[in-house]
C-alpha positions in Angstrom: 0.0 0.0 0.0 0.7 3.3 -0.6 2.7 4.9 2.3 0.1 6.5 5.3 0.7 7.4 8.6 -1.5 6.6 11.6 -3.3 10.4 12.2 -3.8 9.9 8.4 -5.3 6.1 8.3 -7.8 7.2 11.5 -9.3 10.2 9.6 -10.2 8.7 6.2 -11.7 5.4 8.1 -13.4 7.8 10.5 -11.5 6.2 13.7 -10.4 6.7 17.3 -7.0 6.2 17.8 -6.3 4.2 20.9 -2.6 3.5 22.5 -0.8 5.2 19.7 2.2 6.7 21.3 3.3 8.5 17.8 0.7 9.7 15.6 2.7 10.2 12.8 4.1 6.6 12.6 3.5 5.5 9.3 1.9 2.0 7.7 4.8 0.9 5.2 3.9 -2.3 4.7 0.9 -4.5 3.5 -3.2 -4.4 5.2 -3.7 -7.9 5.9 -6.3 -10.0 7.7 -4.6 -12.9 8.4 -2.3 -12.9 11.7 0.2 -15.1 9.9 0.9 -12.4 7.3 1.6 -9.7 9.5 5.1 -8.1 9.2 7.0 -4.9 9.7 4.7 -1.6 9.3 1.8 -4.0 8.1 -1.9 -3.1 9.4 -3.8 -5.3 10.7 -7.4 -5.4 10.5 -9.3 -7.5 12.9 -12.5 -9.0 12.0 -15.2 -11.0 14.6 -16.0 -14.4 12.9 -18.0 -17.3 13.5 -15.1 -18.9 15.3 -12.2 -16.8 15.2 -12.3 -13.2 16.7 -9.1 -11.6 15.1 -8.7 -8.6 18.3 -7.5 -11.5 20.0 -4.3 -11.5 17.9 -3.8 -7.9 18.4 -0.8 -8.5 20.6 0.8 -11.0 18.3 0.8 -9.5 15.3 2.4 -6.3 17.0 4.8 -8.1 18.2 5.5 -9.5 14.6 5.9 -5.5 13.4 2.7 -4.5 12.5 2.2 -0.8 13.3 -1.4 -1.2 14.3 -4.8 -3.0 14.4 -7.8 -1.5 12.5 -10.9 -3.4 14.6 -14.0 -2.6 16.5 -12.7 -2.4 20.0 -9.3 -1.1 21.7 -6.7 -3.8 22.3 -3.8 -2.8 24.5 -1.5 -2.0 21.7 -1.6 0.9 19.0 -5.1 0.4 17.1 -7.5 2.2 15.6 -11.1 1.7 16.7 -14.0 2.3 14.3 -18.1 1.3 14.5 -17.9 -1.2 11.3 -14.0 -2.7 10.0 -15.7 -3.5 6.7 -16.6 -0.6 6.1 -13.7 1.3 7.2 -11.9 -1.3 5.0 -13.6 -0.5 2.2 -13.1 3.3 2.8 -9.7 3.1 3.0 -9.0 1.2 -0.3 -11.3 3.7 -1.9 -8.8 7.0 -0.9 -6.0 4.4 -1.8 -7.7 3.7 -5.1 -8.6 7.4 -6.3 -5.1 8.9 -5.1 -3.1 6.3 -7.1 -5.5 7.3 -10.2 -4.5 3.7 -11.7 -6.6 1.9 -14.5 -9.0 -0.2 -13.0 -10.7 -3.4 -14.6 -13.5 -4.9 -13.1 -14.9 -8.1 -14.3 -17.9 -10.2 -13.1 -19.4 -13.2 -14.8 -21.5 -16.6 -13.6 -18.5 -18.7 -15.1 -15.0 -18.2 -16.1 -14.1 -15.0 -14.2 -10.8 -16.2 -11.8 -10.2 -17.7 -15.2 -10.3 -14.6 -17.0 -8.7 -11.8 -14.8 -5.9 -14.5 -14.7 -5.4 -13.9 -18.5 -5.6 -10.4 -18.3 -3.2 -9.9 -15.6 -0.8 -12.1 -17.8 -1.2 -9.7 -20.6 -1.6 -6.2 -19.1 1.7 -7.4 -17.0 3.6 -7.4 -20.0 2.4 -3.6 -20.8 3.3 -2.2 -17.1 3.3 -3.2 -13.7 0.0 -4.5 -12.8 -1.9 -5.9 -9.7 -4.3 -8.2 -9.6 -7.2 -10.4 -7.3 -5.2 -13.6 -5.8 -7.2 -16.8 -6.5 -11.0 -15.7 -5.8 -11.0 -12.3 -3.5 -13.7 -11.1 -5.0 -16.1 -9.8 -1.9 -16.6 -7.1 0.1 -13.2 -8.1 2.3 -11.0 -9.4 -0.6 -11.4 -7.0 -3.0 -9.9 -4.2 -1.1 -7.3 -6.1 0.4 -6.3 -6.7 -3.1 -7.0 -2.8 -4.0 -4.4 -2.3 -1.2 -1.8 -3.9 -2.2 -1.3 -1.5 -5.1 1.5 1.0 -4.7 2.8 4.4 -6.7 4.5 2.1 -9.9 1.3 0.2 -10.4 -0.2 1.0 -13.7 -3.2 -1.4 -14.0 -5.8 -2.5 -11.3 -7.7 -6.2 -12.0 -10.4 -7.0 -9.8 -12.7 -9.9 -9.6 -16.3 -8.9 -8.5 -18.4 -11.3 -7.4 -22.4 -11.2 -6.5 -24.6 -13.1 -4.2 -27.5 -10.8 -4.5 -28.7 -8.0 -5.8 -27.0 -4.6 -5.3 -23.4 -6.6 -4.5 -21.6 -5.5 -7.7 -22.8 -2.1 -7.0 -21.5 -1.8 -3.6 -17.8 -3.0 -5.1 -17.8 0.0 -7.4 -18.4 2.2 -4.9 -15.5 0.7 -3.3 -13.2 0.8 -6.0 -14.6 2.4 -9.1 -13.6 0.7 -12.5 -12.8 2.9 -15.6 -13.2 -0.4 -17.4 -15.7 -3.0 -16.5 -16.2 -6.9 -18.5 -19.1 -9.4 -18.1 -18.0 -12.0 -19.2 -21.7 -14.2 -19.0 -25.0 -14.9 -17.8 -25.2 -18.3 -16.3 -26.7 -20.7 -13.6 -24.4 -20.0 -10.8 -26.2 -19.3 -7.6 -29.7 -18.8 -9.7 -31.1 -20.6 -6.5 -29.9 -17.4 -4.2 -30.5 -14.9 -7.2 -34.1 -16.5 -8.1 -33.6 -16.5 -12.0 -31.0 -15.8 -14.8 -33.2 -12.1 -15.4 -32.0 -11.5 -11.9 -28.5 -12.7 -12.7 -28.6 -9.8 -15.2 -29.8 -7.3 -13.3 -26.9 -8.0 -10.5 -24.2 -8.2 -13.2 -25.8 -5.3 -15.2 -24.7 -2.6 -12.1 -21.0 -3.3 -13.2 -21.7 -1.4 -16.6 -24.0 1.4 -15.0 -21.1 2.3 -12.3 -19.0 2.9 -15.4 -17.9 6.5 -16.6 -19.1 7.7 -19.5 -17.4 7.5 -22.9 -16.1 10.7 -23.1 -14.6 10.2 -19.5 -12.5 6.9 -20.8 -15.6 4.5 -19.4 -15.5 1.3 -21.7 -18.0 -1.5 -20.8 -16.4 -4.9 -22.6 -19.5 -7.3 -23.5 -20.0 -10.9 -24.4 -21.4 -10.8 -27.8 -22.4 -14.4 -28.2 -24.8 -13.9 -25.0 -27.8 -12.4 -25.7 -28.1 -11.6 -21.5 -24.8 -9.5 -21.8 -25.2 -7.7 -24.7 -28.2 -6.2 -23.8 -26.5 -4.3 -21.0 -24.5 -2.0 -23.6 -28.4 -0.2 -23.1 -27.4 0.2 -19.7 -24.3 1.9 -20.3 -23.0 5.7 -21.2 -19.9 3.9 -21.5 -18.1 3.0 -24.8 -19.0 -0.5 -26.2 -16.7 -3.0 -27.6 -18.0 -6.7 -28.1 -15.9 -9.8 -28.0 -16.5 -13.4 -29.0 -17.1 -15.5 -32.0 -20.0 -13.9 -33.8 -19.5 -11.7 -36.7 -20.6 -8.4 -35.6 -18.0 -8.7 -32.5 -14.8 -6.1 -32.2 -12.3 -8.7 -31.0 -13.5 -12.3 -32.4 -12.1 -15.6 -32.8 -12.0 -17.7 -36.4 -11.3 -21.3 -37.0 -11.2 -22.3 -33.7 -9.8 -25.8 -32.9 -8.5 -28.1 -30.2 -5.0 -29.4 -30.2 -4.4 -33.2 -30.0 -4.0 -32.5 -26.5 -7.1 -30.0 -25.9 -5.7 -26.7 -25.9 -7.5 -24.2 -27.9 -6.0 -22.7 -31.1 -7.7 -19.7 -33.0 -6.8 -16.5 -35.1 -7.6 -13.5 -33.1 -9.4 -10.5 -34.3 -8.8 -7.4 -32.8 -9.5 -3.7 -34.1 -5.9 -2.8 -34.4 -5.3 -6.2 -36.9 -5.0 -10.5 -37.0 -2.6 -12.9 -35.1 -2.8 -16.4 -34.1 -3.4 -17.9 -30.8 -2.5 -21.3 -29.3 -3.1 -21.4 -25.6 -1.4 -23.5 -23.3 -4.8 -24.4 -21.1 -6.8 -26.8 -21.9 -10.6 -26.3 -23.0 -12.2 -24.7 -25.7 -14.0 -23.0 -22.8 -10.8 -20.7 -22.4 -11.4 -19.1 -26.2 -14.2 -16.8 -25.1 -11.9 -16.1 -21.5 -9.3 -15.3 -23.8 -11.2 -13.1 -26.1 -12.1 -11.0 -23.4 -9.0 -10.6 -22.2 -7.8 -9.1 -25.4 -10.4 -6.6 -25.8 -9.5 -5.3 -22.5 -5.5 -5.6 -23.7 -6.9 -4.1 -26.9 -8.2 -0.9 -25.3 -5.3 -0.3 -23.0 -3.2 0.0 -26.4 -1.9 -3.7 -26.7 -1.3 -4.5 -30.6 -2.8 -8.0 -31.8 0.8 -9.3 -31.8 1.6 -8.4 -27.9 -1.9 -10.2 -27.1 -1.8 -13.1 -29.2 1.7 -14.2 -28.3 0.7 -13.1 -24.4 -2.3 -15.3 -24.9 -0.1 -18.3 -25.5 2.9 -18.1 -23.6 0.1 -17.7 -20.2 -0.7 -20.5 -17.5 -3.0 -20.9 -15.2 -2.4 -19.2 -12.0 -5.1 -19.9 -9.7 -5.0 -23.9 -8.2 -7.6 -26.6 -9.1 -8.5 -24.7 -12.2 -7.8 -27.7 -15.0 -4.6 -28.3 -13.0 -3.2 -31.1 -15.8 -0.8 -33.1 -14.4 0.8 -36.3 -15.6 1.8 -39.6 -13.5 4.8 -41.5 -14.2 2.5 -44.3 -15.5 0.9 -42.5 -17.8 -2.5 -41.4 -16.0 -3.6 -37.6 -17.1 -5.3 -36.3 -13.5 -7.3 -33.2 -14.2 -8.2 -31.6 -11.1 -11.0 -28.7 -12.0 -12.6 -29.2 -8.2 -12.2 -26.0 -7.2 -15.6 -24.8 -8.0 -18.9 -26.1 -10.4 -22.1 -24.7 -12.1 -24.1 -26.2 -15.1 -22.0 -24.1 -17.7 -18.1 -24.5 -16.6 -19.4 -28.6 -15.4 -20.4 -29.1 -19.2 -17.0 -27.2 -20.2 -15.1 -29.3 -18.8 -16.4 -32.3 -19.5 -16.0 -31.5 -23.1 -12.8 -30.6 -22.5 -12.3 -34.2 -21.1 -13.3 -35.5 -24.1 -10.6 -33.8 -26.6 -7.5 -34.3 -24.4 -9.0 -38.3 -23.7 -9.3 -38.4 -27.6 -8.1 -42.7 -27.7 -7.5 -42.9 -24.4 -10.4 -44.1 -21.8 -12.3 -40.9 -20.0 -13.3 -40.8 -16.3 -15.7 -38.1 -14.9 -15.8 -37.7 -11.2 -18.2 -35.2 -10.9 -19.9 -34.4 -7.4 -22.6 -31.7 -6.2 -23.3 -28.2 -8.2 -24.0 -25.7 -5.2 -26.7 -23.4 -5.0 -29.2 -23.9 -7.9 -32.5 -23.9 -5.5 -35.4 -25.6 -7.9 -33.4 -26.0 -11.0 -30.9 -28.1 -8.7 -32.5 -31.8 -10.3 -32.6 -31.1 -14.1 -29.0 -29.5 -14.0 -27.9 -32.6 -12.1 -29.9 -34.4 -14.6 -28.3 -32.8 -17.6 -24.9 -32.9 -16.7 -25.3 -36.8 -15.9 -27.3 -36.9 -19.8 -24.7 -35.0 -21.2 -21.7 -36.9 -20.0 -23.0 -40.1 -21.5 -23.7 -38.0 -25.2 -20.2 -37.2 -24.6 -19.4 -40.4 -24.5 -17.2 -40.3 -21.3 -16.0 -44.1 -20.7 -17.0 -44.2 -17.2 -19.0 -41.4 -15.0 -18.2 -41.3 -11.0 -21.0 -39.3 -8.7 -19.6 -38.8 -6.0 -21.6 -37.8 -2.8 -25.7 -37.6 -1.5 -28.4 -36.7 -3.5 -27.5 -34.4 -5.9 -25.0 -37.0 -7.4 -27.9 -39.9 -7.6 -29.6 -37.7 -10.3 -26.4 -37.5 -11.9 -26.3 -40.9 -12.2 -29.8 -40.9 -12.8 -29.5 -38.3 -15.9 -26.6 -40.9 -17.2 -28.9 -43.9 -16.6 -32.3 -42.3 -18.4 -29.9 -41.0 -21.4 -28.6 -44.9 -22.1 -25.9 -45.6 -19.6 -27.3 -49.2 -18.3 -23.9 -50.9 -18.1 -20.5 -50.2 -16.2 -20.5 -46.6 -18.0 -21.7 -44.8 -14.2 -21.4 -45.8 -10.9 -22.3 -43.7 -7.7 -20.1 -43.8 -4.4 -21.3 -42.0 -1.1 -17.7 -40.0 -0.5 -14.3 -39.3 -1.8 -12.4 -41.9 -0.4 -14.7 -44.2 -1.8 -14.4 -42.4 -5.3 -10.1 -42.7 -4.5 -10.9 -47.0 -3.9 -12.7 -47.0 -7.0 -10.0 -45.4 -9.1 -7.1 -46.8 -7.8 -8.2 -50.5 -8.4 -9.1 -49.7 -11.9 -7.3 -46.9 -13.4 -5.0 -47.9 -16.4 -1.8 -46.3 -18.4 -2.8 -43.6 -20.2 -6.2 -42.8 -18.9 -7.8 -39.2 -18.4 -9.6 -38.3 -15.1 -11.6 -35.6 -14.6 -12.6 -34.1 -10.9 -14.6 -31.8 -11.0 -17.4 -30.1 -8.0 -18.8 -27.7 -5.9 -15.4 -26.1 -3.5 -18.1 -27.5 -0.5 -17.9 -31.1 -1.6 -14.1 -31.0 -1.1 -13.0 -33.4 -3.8 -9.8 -31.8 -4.6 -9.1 -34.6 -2.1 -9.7 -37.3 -4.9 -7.3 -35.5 -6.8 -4.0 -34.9 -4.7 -4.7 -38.9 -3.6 -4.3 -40.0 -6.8 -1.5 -38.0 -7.3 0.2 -38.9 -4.6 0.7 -42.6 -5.6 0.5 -43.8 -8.9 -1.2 -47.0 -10.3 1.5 -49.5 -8.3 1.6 -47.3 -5.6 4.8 -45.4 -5.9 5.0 -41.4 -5.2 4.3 -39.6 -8.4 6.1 -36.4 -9.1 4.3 -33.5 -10.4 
C-alpha cells in the first residue's frame, strides 16, 4: 500500500486512535487480515468471525511489526477503533484507489471470471506493472485487500467482482470504481440465491451502470455471443466493444480448434489487426476467457501481436483450475474441483473428451451448489450430457445431488458399467485406484463445498502401483 501514517489512516476510516504513542508513525507495509501475514509496518485489520475473533491476535501481530490494528474495539497495543472494520476497509481502499489514479478493470461473470482476470493480468503485465485479485478475492473483504496492495508504480488495477445478491456489484464499485468494467456471461451460478438468470442480469448489469461515460474513458467490454450481456450496452453511457465468436464482434475468434491434446487454437481479431493464438490451457471454454481478455488488452493499447503471443505463452495461476498433471504411468489427472455450475461442469467435461481423444475418460463429478429448484434437471443434464459425450466411465460422488447425476446418465442410455455412484471421496479414490489404467484421463470436478480436490491430490500422490508420483 501506498505509504500512510497513523493520524492519516484514522481520519479517512473515520476512527479513534487508541494506544498510539506517535501519531505520525507510518503504515509501510501491506493491510492484511490474516495474523500469519503480519510483518513490519503492516496493518492489521481485525474482524469477529463465527469462530475466530481476530482482536485477540492484536498483541501477536504487534509483536511480529505490524504498526497497528484496525478493529471494533481497543486492544492494549496501538489500534484504531471504528463502528464497522468492513466498512472502514472499504473506505480506505477507496482514498487508496482514487489517489493512485491507476486503470482499474473490473470483471464479473456466472462462469470463467478467476479464469479470465488470470489472463488479463498475464497480458496487461507485460504492458506495465499490474496488480491483480489472488485466487478468488472477490467480496466485500477481498477485493480491497487486493486494492491495497497497489502501490505508486502500479499501472493497471484487475479486480474480480463477485455477486450473491442484488446490489453486491454495486456496492464493489463504490468501493473501487472501474474505468473499465467486463461481463463476461450470464449463467446458472447461484440462480437458486438470485431467483432466475433475469435476476442474474440485473446483478451483473450494475457493473456497466457504475461505469464512466465514454467521453470520461468509461468502456463496458461485452459478451457478444450472449444475448443476456449484450443487452447491457443499453445500460451503459460507456463505450461498447463486443468480443466473441459472432461476426458483428470487435475482437473475435475464427477457425477455432483443439489441439491433439485439448488446448484451444484460434486466429484472433482485434480492431488494431490479425494474429494467431494457441493457448497453453486446456478447454475450448478458455477461447471466449481469452477473447475477453484481449479486448481489455486491446483498449489499454496492446497490438494484436503483444496479445496473441501473451495469450499463448500464459498459464493458469489460480489452483484446481484444470490443473493437468501427468503420473509416471501414464494417467492424465485433471483436477477442476475448485468450484462447479451447469456451464463451466459441461466445459469441462467437453474438454475431457478432446485431451481423452483414444484414451479411456473418467468423470468424477460431485454436487453443483446453490441452484435452488433448478438443482434436479442441471444434475440431470450434466449426468445426460456426459453419456452424449461419451465419457467411458462417470463417477457421482456424494448424497443426492450426485444420484440424479447418475440418474441423468442412466435415463440417457448408460445401463452398463458406463456410471457408478459412491457415497464419498475416499470411496471415489478406492474405485480409481483398483481400476485406473496407463494412459487414462480423469476428470474431478465439483462444488469447492464437496471438497473433492481430495480425490485428486490422492491419486496423485501414488501412482497406479503405488509409488509417489512427481508432479
Amino acid at each position: 500500500m501506498i505509504t500512510l501514517s497513523l493520524a492519516e489512516i484514522a481520519e479517512i476510516v473515520g476512527g479513534r486512535m487508541h494506544d498510539i504513542p506517535d501519531a505520525s508513525a507510518e503504515v509501510t507495509g501491506p493491510v492484511v487480515r490474516d495474523s500469519r501475514e503480519a510483518g513490519p509496518g503492516s496493518l492489521f485489520v481485525a474482524f469477529v468471525g463465527e469462530r475466530v475473533d481476530g482482536h485477540d491476535f492484536a498483541a501477536q501481530v504487534v509483536e511480529a511489526g505490524a504498526a497497528a490494528v484496525l478493529g471494533s474495539r481497543p486492544v492494549g497495543v496501538p489500534a484504531i477503533v471504528v463502528e464497522d472494520v468492513q466498512a472502514a476497509l472499504g473506505a480506505l481502499a477507496r482514498h487508496v484507489v482514487r489517489r493512485l489514479g491507476t486503470t482499474l478493470v473490473a470483471l464479473t461473470g456466472s462462469a470463467g471470471k478467476t479464469s479470465t482476470k488470470d489472463l488479463i493480468a498475464q497480458v496487461l503485465s507485460r504492458k506495465a506493472p499490474t496488480v491483480f485479485t489472488p485466487g478468488s478475492m472477490n467480496n466485500e473483504v477481498g477485493l480491497p485487500l487486493t486494492a491495497l496492495t497497489a502501490t505508486d508504480e502500479t499501472k493497471f488495477l484487475v479486480l474480480e467482482m463477485g455477486a450473491r445478491g442484488i446490489g453486491h456489484i454495486r456496492y464493489l464499485c463504490e468501493l473501487t470504481p472501474p474505468r473499465i468494467g467486463l461481463v463476461l456471461n450470464v449463467g446458472s451460478a447461484h440462480i437458486g440465491e438470485f431467483g432466475g438468470r433475469e435476476q442474474i442480469a440485473q446483478a451483473k448489469g450494475e457493473l456497466v451502470e457504475a461505469l464512466p461515460p465514454a467521453e470520461e474513458g468509461g468502456t463496458a467490454i461485452l459478451n457478444a455471443d450472449d444475448p443476456l450481456v449484450r443487452a447491457m450496452a443499453s445500460r451503459t453511457k460507456a463505450k461498447v466493444i463486443l468480443f466473441g465468436e459472432s461476426g458483428e464482434a470487435d475482437v473475435r475468434a475464427e477457425n477455432v480448434r483443439l489441439t491433439d491434446t485439448g488446448q484451444p487454437s484460434f486466429s484472433l481479431h482485434t480492431p488494431s489487426g490479425a494474429s494467431d493464438v494457441t493457448m497453453r490451457l486446456y478447454g475450448e471454454h478458455h477461447v471466449s476467457n481469452a477473447l475477453a481478455a484481449a479486448a481489455v488488452a486491446h483498449e489499454l493499447g496492446m497490438s494484436a501481436d503483444e496479445i496473441a503471443t501473451a495469450l499463448s505463452e500464459a498459464g493458469s495461476l489460480s489452483r484446481w483450475r484444470m490443473e493437468v498433471t501427468e503420473r509416471p504411468d501414464g494417467v492424465t489427472v485433471v483436477n477442476d474441483a475448485y468450484n462447479a455450475n451447469p456451464e463451466s461442469m459441461k466445459a469441462a467435461l467437453r474438454a475431457l473428451v478432446a485431451m481423452g481423444k483414444g484414451r479411456r475418460t473418467w468423470a468424477v463429478l460431485g454436487k453443483m451448489a446453490e441452484l435452488g429448484d433448478e438443482a434436479l434437471a442441471e444434475h440431470d443434464a450434466v449426468g445426460r450430457l456426459a453419456v452424449r459425450l461419451n465419457v467411458s466411465k462417470l463417477v457421482a460422488v456424494g448424497g443426492r445431488e450426485a444420484q440424479w447425476l447418475q440418474l441423468g446418465a442412466y435415463n440417457e442410455g448408460s445401463w452398463g458399467e458406463e456410471s457408478v455412484h459412491v457415497s464419498d471421496a475416499q470411496a471415489a479414490v478406492d474405485l480409481l485406484r483398483s481400476e485406473l489404467r496407463p494412459g487414462d484421463v480423469v476428470l474431478v470436478k465439483a462444488s469447492r463445498s464437496v471438497g473433492l480436490e481430495s480425490v485428486a491430490t490422492a491419486l496423485l500422490e501414488t501412482g497406479a502401483e503405488g509409488e509417489v508420483a512427481a508432479r
